[in-house]
py3Dmol code that shows the C-alpha trace and the ligand (Angstrom):
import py3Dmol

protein = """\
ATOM      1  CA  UNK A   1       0.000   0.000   0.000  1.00  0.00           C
ATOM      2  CA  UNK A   2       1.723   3.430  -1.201  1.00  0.00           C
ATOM      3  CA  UNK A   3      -0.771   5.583  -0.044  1.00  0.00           C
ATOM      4  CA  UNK A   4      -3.254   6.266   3.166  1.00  0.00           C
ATOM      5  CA  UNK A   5      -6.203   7.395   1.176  1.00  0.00           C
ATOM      6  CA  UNK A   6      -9.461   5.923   2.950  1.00  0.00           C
ATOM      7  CA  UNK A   7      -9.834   3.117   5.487  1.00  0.00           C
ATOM      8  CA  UNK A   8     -12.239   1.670   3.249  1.00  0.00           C
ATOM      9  CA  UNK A   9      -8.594   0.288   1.590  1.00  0.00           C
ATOM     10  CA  UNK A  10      -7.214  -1.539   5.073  1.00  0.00           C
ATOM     11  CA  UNK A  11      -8.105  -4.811   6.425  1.00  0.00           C
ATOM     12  CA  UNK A  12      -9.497  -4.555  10.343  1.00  0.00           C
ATOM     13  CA  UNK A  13      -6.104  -6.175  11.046  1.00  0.00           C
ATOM     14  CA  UNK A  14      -3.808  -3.537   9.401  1.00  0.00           C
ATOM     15  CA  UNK A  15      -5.517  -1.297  11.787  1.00  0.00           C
ATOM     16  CA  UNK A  16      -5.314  -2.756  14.346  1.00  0.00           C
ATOM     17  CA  UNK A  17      -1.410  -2.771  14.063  1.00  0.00           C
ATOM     18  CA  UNK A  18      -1.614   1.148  13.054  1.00  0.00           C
ATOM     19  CA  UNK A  19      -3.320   0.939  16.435  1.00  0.00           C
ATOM     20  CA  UNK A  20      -0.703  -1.171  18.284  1.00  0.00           C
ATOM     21  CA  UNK A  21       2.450   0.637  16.851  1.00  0.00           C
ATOM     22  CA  UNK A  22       0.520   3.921  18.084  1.00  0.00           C
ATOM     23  CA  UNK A  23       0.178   2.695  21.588  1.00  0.00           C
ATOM     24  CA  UNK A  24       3.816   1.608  21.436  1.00  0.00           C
ATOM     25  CA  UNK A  25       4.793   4.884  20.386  1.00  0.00           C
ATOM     26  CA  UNK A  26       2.459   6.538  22.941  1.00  0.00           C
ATOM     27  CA  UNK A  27       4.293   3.937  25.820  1.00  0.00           C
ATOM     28  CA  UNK A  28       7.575   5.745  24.806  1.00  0.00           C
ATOM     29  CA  UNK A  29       9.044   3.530  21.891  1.00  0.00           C
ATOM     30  CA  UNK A  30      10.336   5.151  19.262  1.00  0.00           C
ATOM     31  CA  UNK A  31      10.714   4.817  15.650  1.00  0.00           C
ATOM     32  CA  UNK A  32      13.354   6.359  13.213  1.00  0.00           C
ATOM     33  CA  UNK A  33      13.516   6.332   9.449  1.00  0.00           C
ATOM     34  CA  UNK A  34      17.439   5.039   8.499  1.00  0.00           C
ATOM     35  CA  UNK A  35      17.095   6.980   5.066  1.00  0.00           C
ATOM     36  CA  UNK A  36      16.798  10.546   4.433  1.00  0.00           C
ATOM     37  CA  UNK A  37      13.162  11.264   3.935  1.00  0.00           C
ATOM     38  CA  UNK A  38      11.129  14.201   2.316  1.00  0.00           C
ATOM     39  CA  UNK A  39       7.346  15.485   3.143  1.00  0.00           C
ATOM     40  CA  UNK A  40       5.585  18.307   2.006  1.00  0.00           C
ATOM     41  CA  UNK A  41       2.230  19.163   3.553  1.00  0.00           C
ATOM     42  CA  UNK A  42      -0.238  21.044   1.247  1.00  0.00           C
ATOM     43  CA  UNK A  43      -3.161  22.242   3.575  1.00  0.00           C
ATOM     44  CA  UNK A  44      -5.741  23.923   1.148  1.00  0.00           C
ATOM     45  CA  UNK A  45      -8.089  23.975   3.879  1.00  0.00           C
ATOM     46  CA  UNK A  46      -7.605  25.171   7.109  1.00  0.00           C
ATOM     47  CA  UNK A  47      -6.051  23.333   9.830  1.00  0.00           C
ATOM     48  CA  UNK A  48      -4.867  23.146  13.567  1.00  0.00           C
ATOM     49  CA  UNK A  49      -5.127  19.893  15.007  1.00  0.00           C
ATOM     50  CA  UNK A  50      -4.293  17.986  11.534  1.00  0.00           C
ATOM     51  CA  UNK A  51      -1.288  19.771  10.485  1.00  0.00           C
ATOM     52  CA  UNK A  52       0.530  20.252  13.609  1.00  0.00           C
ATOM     53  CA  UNK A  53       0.382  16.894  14.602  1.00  0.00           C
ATOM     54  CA  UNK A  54       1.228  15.473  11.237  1.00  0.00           C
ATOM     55  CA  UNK A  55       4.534  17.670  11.262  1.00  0.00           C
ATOM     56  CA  UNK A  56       5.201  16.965  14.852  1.00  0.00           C
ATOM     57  CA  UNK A  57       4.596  13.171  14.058  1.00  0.00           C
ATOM     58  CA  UNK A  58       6.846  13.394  10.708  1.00  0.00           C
ATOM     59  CA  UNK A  59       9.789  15.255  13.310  1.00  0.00           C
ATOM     60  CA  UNK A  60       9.611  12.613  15.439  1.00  0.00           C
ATOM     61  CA  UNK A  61       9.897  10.451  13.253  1.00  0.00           C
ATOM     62  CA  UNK A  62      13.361  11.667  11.908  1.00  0.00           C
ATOM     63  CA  UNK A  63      12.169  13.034   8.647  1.00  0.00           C
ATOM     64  CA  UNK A  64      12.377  16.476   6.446  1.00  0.00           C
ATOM     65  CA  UNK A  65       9.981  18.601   6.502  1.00  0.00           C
ATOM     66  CA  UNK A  66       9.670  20.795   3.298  1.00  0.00           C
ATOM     67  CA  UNK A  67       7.269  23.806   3.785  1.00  0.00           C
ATOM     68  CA  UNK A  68       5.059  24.480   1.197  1.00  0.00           C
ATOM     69  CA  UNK A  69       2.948  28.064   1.623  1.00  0.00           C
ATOM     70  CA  UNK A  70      -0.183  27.742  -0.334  1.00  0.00           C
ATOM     71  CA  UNK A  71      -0.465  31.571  -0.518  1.00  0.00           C
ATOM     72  CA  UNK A  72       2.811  31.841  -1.752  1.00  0.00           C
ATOM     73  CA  UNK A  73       2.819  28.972  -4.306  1.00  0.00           C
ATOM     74  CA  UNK A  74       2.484  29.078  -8.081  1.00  0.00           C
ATOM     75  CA  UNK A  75      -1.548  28.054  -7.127  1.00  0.00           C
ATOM     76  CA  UNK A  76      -1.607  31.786  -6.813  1.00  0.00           C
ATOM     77  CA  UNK A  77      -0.541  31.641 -10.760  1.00  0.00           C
ATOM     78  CA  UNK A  78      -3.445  29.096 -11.426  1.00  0.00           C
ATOM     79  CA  UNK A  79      -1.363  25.930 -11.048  1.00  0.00           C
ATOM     80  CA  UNK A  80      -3.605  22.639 -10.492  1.00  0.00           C
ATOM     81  CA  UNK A  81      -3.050  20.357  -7.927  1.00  0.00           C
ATOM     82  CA  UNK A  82      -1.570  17.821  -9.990  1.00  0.00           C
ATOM     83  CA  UNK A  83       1.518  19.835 -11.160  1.00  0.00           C
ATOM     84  CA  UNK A  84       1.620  20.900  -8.290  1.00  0.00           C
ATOM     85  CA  UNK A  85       1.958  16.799  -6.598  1.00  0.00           C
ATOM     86  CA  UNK A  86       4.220  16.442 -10.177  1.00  0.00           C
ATOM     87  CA  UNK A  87       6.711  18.874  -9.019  1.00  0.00           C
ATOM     88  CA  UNK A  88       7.141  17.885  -5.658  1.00  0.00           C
ATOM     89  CA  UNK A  89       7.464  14.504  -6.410  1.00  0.00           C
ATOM     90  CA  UNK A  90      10.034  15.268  -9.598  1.00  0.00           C
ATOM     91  CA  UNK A  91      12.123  17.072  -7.070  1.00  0.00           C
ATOM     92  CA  UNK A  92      12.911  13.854  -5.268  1.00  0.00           C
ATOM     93  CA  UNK A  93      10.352  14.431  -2.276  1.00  0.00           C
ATOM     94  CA  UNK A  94       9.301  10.973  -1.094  1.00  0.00           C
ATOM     95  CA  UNK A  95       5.666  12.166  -0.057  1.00  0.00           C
ATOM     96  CA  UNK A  96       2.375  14.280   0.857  1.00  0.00           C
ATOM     97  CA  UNK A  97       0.433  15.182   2.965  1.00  0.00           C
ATOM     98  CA  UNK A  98      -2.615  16.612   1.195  1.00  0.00           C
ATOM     99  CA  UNK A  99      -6.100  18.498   2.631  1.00  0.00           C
ATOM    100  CA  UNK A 100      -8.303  19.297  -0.188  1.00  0.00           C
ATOM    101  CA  UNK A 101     -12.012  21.160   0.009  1.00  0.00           C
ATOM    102  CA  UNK A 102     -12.936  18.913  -3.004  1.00  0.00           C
ATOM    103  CA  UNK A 103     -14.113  15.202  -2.139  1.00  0.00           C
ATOM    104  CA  UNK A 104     -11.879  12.750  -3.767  1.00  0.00           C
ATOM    105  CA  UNK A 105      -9.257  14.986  -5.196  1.00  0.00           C
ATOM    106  CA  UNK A 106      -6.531  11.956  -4.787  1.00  0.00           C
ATOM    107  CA  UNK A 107      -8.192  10.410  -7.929  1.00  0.00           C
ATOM    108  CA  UNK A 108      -5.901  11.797 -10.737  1.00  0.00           C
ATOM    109  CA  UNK A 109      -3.134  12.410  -8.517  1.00  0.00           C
ATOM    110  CA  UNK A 110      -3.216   8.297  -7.853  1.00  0.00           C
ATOM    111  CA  UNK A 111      -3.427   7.866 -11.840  1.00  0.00           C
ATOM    112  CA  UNK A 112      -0.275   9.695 -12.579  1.00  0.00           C
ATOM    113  CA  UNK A 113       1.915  10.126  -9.644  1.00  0.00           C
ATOM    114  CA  UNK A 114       4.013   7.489  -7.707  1.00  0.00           C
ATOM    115  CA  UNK A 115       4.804   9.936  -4.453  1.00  0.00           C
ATOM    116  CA  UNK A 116       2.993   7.720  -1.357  1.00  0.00           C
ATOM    117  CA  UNK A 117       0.119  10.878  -0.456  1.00  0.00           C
ATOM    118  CA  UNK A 118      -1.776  10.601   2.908  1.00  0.00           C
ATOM    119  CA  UNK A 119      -5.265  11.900   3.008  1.00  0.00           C
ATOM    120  CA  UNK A 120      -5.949  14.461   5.479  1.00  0.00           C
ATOM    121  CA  UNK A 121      -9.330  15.465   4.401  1.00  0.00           C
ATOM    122  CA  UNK A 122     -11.155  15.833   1.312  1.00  0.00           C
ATOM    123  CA  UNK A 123     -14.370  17.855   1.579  1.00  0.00           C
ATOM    124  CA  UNK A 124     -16.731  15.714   3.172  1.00  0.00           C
ATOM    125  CA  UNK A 125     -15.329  12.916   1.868  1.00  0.00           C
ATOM    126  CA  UNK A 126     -13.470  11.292   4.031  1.00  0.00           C
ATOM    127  CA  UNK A 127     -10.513  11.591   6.914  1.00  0.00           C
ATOM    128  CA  UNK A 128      -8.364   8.558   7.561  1.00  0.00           C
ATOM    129  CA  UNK A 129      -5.833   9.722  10.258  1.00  0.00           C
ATOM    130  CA  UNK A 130      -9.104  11.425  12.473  1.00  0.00           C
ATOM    131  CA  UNK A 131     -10.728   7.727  12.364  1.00  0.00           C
ATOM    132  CA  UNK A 132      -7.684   6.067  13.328  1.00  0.00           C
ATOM    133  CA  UNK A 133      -7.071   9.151  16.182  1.00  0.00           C
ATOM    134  CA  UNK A 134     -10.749   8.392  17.621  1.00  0.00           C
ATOM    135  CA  UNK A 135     -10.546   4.091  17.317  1.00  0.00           C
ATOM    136  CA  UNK A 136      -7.316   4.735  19.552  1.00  0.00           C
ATOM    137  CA  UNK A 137      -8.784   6.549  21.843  1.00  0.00           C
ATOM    138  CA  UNK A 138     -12.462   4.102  21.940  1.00  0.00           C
ATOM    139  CA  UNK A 139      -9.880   1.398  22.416  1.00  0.00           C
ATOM    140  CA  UNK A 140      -7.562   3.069  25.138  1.00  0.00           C
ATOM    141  CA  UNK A 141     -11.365   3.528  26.906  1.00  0.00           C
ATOM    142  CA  UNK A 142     -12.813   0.315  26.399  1.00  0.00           C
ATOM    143  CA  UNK A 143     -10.297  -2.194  25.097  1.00  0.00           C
ATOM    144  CA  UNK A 144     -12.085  -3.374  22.271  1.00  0.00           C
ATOM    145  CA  UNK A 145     -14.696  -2.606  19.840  1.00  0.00           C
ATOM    146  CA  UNK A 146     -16.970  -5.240  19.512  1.00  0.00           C
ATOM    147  CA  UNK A 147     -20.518  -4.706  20.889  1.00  0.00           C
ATOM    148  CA  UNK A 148     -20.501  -0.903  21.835  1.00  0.00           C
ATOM    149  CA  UNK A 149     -22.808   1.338  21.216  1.00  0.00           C
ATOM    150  CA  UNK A 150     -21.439   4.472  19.196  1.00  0.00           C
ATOM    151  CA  UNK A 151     -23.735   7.578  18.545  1.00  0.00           C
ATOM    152  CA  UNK A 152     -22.489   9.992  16.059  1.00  0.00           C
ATOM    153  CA  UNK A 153     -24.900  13.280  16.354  1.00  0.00           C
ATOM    154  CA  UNK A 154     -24.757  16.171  14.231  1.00  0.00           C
ATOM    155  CA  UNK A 155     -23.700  17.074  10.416  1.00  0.00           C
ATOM    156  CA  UNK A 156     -23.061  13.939   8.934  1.00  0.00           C
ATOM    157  CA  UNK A 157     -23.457  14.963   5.731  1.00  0.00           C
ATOM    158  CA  UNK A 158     -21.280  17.425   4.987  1.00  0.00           C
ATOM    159  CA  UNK A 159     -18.499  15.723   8.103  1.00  0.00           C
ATOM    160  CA  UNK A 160     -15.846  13.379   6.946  1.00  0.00           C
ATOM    161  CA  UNK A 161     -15.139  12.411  10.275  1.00  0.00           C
ATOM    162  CA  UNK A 162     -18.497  10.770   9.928  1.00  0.00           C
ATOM    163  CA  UNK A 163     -17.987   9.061   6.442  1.00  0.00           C
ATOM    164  CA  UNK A 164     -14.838   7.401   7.932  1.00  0.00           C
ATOM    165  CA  UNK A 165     -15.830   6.626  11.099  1.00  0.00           C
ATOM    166  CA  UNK A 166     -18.944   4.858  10.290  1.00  0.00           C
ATOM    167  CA  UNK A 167     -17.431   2.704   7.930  1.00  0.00           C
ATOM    168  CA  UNK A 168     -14.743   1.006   9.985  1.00  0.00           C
ATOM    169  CA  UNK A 169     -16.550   1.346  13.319  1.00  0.00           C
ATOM    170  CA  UNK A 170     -19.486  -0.881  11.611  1.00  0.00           C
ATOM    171  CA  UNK A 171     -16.902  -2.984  10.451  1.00  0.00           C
ATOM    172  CA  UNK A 172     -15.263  -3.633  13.683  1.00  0.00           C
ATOM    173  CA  UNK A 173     -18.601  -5.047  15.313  1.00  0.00           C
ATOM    174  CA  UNK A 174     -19.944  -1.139  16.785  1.00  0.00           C
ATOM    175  CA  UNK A 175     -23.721  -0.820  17.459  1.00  0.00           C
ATOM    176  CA  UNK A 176     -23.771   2.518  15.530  1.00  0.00           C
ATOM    177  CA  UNK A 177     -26.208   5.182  16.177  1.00  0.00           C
ATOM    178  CA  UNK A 178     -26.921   8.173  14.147  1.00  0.00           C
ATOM    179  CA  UNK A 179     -28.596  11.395  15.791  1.00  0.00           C
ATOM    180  CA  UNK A 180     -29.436  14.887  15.118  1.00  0.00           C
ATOM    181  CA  UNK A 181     -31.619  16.935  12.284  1.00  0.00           C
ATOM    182  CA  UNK A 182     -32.777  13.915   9.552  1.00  0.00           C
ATOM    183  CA  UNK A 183     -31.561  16.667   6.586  1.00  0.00           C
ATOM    184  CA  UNK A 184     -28.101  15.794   7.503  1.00  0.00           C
ATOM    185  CA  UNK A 185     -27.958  12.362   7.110  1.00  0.00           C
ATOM    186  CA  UNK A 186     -26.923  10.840   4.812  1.00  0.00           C
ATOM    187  CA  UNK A 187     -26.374   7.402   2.834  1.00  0.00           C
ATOM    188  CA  UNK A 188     -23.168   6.442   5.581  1.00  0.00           C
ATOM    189  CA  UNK A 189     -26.748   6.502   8.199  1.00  0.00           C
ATOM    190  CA  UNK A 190     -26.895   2.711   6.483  1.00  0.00           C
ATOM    191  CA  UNK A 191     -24.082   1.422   8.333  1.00  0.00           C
ATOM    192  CA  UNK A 192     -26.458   1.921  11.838  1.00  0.00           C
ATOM    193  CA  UNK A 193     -29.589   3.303  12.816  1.00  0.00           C
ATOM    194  CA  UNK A 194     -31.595   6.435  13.436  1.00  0.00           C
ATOM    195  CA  UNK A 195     -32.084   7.496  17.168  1.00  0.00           C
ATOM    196  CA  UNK A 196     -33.390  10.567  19.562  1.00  0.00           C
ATOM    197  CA  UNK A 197     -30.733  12.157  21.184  1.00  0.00           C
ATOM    198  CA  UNK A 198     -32.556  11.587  24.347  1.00  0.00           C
ATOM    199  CA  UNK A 199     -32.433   7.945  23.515  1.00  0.00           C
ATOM    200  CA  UNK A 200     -28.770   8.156  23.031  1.00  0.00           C
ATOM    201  CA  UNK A 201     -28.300   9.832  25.610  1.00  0.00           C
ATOM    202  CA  UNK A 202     -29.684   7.100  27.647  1.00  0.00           C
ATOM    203  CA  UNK A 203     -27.791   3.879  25.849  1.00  0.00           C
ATOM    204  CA  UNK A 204     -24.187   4.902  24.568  1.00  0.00           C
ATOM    205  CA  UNK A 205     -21.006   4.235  25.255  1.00  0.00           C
ATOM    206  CA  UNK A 206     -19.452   6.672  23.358  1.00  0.00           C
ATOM    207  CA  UNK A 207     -21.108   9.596  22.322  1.00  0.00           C
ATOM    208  CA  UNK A 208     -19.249  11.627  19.440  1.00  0.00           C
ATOM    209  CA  UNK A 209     -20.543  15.005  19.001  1.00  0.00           C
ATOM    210  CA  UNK A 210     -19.416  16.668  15.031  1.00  0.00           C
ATOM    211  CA  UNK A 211     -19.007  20.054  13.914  1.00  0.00           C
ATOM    212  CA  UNK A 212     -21.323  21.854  12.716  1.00  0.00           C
ATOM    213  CA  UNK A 213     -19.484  22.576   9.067  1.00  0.00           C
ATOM    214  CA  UNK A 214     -20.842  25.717   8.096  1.00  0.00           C
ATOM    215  CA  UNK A 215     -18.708  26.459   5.444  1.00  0.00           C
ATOM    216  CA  UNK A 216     -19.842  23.884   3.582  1.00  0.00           C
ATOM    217  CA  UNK A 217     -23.321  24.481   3.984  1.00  0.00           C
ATOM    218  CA  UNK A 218     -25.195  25.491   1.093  1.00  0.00           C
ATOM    219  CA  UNK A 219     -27.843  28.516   1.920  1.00  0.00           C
ATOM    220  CA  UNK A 220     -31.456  27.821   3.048  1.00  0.00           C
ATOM    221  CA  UNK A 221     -30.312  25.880   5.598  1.00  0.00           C
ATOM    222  CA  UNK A 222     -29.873  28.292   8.268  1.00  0.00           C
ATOM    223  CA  UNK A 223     -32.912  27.290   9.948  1.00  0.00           C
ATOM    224  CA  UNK A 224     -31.747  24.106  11.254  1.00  0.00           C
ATOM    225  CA  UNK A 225     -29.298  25.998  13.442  1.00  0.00           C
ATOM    226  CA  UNK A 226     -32.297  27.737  15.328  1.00  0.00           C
ATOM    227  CA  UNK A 227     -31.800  26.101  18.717  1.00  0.00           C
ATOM    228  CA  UNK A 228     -29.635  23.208  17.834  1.00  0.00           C
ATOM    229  CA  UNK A 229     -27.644  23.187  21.356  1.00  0.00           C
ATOM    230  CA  UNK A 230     -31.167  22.403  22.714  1.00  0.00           C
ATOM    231  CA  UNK A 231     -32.568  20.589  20.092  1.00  0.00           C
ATOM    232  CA  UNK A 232     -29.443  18.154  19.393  1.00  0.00           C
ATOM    233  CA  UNK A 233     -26.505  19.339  21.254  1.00  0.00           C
ATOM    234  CA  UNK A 234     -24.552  18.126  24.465  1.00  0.00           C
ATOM    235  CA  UNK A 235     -26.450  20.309  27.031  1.00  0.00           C
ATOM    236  CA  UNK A 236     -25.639  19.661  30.712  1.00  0.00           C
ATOM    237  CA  UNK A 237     -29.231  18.160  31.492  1.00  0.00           C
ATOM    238  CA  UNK A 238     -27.916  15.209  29.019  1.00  0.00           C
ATOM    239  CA  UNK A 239     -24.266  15.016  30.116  1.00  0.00           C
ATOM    240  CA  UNK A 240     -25.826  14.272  33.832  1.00  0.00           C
ATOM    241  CA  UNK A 241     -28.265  11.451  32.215  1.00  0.00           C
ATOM    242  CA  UNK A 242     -25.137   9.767  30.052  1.00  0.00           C
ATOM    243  CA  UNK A 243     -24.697   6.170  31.307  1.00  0.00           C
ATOM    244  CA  UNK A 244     -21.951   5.556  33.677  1.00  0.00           C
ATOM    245  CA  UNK A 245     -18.357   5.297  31.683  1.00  0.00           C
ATOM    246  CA  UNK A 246     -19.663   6.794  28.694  1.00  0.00           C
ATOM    247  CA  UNK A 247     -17.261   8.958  27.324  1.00  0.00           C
ATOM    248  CA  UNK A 248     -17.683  12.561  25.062  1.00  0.00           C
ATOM    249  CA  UNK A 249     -15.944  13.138  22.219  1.00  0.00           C
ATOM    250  CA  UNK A 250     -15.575  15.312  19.441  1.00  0.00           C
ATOM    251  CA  UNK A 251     -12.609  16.021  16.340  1.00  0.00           C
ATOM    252  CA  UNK A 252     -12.913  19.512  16.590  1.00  0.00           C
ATOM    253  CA  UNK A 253     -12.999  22.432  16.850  1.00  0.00           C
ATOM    254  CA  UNK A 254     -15.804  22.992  18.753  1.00  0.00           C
ATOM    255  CA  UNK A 255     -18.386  25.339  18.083  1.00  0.00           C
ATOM    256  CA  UNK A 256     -18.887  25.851  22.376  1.00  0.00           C
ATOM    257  CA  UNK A 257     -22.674  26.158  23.077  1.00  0.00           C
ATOM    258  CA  UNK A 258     -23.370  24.757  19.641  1.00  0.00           C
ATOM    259  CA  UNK A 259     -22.401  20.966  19.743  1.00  0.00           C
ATOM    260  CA  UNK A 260     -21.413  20.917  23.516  1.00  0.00           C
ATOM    261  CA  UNK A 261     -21.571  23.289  26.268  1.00  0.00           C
ATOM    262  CA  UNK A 262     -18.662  24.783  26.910  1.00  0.00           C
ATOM    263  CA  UNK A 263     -18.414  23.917  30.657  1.00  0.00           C
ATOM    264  CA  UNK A 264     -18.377  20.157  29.129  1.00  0.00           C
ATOM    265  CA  UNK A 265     -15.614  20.523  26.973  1.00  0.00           C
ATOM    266  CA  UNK A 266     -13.155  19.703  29.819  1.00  0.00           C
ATOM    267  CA  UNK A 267     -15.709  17.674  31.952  1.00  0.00           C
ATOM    268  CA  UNK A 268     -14.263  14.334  33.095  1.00  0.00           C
ATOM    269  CA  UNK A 269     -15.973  12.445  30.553  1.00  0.00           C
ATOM    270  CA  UNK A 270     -14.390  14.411  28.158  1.00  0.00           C
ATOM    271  CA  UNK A 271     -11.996  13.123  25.787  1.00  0.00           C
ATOM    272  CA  UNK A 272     -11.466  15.800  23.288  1.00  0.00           C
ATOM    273  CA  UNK A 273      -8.351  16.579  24.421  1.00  0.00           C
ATOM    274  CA  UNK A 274      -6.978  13.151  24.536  1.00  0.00           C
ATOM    275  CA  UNK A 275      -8.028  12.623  20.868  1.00  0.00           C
ATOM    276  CA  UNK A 276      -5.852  15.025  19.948  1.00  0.00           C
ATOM    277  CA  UNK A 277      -2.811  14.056  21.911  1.00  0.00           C
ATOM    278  CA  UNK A 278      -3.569  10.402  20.541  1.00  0.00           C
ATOM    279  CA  UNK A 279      -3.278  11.971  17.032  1.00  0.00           C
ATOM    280  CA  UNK A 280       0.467  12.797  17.459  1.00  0.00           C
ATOM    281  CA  UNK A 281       1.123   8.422  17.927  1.00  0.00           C
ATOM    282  CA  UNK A 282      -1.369   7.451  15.003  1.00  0.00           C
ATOM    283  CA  UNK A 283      -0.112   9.603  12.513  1.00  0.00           C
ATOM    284  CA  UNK A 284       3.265   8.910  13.766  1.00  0.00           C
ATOM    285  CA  UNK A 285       2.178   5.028  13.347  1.00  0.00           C
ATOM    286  CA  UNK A 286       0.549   5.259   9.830  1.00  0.00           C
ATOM    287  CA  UNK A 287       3.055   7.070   8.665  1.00  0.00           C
ATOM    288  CA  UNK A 288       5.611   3.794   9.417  1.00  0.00           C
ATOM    289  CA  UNK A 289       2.859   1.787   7.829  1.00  0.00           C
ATOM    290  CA  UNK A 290       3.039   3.230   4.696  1.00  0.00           C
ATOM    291  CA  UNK A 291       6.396   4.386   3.961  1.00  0.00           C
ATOM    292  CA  UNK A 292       8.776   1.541   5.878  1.00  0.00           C
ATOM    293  CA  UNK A 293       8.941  -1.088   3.563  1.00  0.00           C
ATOM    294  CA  UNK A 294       9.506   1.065   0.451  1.00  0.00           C
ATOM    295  CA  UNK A 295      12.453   3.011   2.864  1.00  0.00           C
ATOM    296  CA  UNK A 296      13.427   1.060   5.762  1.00  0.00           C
ATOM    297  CA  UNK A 297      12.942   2.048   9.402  1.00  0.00           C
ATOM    298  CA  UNK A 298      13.872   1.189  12.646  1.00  0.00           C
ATOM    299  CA  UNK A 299      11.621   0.515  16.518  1.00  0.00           C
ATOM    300  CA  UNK A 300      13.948   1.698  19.227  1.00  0.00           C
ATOM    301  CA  UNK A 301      12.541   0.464  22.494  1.00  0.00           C
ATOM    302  CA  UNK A 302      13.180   3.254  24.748  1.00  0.00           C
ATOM    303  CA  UNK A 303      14.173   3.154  28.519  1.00  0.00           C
ATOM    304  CA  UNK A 304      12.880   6.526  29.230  1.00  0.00           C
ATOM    305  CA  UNK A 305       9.348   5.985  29.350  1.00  0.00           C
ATOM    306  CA  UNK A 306       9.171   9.744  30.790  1.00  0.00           C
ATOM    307  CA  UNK A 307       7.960  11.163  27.665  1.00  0.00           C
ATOM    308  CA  UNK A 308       5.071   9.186  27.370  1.00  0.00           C
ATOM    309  CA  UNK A 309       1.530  10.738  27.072  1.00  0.00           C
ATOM    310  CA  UNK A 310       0.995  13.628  29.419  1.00  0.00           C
ATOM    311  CA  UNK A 311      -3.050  12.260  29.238  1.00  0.00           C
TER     312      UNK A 311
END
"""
ligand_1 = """\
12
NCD
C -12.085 17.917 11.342
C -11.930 18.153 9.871
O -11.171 19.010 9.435
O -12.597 17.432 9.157
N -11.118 18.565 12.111
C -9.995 17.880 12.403
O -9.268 17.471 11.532
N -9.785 17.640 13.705
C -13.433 18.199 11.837
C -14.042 19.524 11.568
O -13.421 20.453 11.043
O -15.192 19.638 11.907
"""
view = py3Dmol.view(width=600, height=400)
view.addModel(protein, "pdb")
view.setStyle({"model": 0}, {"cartoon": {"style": "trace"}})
view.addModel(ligand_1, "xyz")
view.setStyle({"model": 1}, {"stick": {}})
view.zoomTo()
view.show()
C-alpha cells in the first residue's frame, strides 16, 4: 500500500497494528527512518489539530519537513493540484500530505503520480488519520470494539469524520447510532440506525458530538441551526443522564454552546483533548505503515518511558 487514502482500503487487522504501533509509540518507543526522507504538507483547507500533529509526528519520526505556503505557491498563478503533486514529487520528495475542500481529489493524482500521499481530508469525503485518532482513543477507553454502542450526532453529511468513522466502526462489530436533524444524514446513516438524542443519551457508550461545518453548507439551511444546542446538542441536562463510563468526544474544533456546552468541553468524561494528543502516535504510526517497507525504518525500544503521554 503506497498511499493512506481511505480506510475503506485496510483490512481490520492492518488497523489494528496502526493501532498497536501507536500505543507503542504513545508507551515511549520510538521509531526512526534510516534513510533521508522528504514530506511536504499542502493544507488547502484550514487546519490546527491535523497539520501540527502530522509535522510533529513526521519530526519525530526523523524526517524532512519541506514547507510548502499555499499563498505563496504558483496556485496563486493558477497551477492545479496535480503539477503541483508532479513537481514535488520530480524534485525527489518521497511524499504528501494533502487536505483538499474537493471530495476525492486523490483520484488523478493516484493515476499519474508514484509519491505515497496521505489523506488528510477531502471535503466531506473522508478523513483517515481522524478515524484512526478516535478508534485509539475508543480502544484506550474500552479495550475493544466489539458490541458498543457508538452515537455519532450532528452534520453527517457534509463531516468526513463521519464518512470514515462509520465505515470502519461498523466494520469492527460497533452498534452505531446516528442522531441529530434527519436533513443531515446521509447514505453512511446505512451502516447503523436512526435514534433521539434523548435515547442516546440514555444507551451509549461513546457519544461523538461533530461540527457543525458551516462552510460547507449550502444557503437555506440556516434554519436548522435555530436552537440546535437544545434541540441536538450536548447540554448539561444530558451530560448528567449519560450512562456511567460513557465517554464525550468530538474532532474539533468545537463550536462551544453549539455541539457541547462549553463547561463540558473539559468535563471528566471528556476526551477531546486526549483525541488530539492520541493523534500525534497514530499519525506517527501510519506514517511507518506506509512508507517503511519502500524506505526502511527502525523501533527503538526506549528506557525513558518519561515522555510518554501527558493524558
Ligand atoms: C475535522 C476536519 O477538518 O474534518 N477537524 C480535524 O481534523 N480535527 C473536523 C471539523 O473540522 O469539523
Amino acid at each position: 500500500m503506497n498511499h493512506l487514502i481511505s480506510l475503506k482500503k485496510l483490512s481490520v487487522s492492518e488497523i489494528l497494528d496502526i493501532l498497536r504501533d501507536a500505543t507503542r509509540l504513545k508507551n515511549g518507543d520510538e521509531y526512526k527512518f534510516n534513510s533521508n526522507l522528504y514530506m511536504t504538507n499542502l493544507f488547502y483547507e484550514p487546519s490546527t489539530r491535523t497539520k501540527i500533529s502530522f509535522e510533529l509526528a513526521q519530526r519525530k519520526l526523523g524526517i524532512n519537513i519541506i514547507n510548502f505556503d499555499i499563498n505563496n505557491s504558483s496556485m496563486q498563478k493558477g497551477e492545479s493540484l496535480y503539477d503541483t503533486v508532479k513537481t514535488i514529487e520530480a524534485m525527489g520528495i518521497h511524499s504528501v500530505v494533502i487536505r483538499h475542500s474537493m471530495e476525492q481529489y486523490y483520484k488523478e493524482l493516484i493515476g499519474g503520480c508514484n509519491i505515497s500521499i496521505f489523506n488528510a481530508g477531502d471535503g466531506c469525503g473522508e478523513h483517515p488519520t481522524q478515524t484512526l485518532l478516535d478508534l485509539l482513543t475508543i480502544q484506550n477507553e474500552f479495550g475493544s470494539f466489539e458490541g458498543l454502542a457508538i452515537t455519532i450526532v450532528g452534520d453527517i453529511l457534509h463531516s468526513r469524520v463521519a464518512k470514515s468513522n462509520a465505515e470502519i466502526l461498523s466494520r469492527l462489530g460497533v452498534k452505531l447510532y446516528f442522531s441529530g436533524p434527519k436533513e443531515w444524514f446521509d447514505d453512511v446513516c446505512e451502516y447503523g440506525t436512526y435514534i433521539d438524542i434523548e435515547e442516546a443519551i440514555e444507551i451509549s457508550d461513546v457519544i461523538m458530538l461533530l461540527r457543525v461545518q458551516h462552510e460547507r453548507h449550502k444557503p437555506g439551511q440556516e434554519y436548522l441551526m435555530k436552537n440546535y444546542h437544545e434541540m441536538y446538542g450536548l447540554t448539561l441536562d444530558r451530560e448528567r443522564r449519560l450512562k456511567t463510563n460513557c465517554i464525550i468526544m468530538h474532532p474539533a474544533p468545537v463550536n462551544r454552546g453549539v455541539e457541547i456546552d462549553s463547561r463540558l468541553v473539559e468535563c471528566k468524561r471528556s476526551r477531546i483533548f486526549n483525541q488530539v494528543n492520541n493523534g500525534v502516535f497514530v499519525r506517527m504510526a501510519a506514517i511507518k505503515h506506509i512508507l517503511q517497507h519502500k524506505y526502511g525504518g527502525n523501533f527503538i525500544e526506549s528506557s525513558n518511558k518519561k515522555w510518554q503521554s501527558i493524558v
